[in-house]
Structures are given as structure tokens and as C-alpha cells.
NUSEVO-558779 format. One record per residue (C-alpha): x, z, y; residue in one letter. Coordinates in steps of 0.02 Angstrom, whole numbers, padded with zeros to 5 digits, always signed. Layout:
XZYa
...
***
This chain:
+00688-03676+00409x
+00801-03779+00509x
+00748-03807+00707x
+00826-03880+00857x
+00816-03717+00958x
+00942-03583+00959x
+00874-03417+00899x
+00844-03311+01024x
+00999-03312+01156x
+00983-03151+01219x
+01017-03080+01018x
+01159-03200+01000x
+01252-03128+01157x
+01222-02954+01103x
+01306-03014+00924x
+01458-03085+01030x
+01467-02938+01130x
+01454-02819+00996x
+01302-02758+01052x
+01205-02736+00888x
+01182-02604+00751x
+01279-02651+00567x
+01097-02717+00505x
+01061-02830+00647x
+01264-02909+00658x
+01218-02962+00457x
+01063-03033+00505x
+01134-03138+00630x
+01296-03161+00535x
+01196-03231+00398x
+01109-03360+00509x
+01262-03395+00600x
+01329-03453+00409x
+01220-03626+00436x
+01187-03637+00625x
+01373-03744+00712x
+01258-03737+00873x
+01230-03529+00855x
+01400-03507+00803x
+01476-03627+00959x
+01352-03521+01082x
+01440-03365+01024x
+01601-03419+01045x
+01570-03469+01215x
+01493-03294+01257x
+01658-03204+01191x
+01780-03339+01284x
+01668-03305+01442x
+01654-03128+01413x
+01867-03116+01391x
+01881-03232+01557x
+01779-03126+01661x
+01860-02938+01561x
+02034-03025+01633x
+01981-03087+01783x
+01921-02926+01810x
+02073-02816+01764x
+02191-02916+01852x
+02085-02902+02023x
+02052-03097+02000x
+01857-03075+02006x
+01836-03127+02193x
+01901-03314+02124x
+01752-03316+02025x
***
């Protein structure tokens, strides 16, 4: 079943951050399969996530 909403954001980030056990990743990697808006909001949590892991490693966070 196809709806409008994302599935649940806060399981999504976990995904992107690598955050779940082998079980849950398939799960989500299997709805990610026919979801472009799940799979877009994931790859926006892992280009944030990268942003803010450099920003912080290169002292840049106060610029934030």
C-alpha cells in the first residue's frame, strides 16, 4: 500500500546512519526499492550527516 507519508522518519535516519540491525536495514531496503521520496530523504540524511562529520573535523562547526 502506497501513501503520501514517509514511513516513519526517525527509522529512515537510523537506516542512513547505519543505525539498524541486518534485519531491520532489509526491511527498509526493501521499501526503499519503490519509495523515490524515502530513498531522496535518506540521501539527504547521509549528505547532512557527511557536512556536519566535516564541518566538524575540520573545526568548521561554529559556521554552522
Amino acid at each position: 500500500m502506497k501513501s503520501n507519508a514517509l514511513p516513519d522518519e526517525e527509522i529512515l535516519t537510523a537506516y542512513a546512519l547505519g543505525e539498524l540491525d541486518a534485519y531491520e536495514a532489509k526491511e527498509v531496503e526493501h521499501l526503499l526499492h519503490g519509495d523515490p521520496d524515502a530513498r531522496a530523504f535518506v540521501a539527504q540524511t547521509r549528505e547532512l550527516a557527511a557536512q556536519l562529520t566535516s564541518a566538524l573535523s575540520t573545526g568548521e562547526a561554529d559556521l554552522l
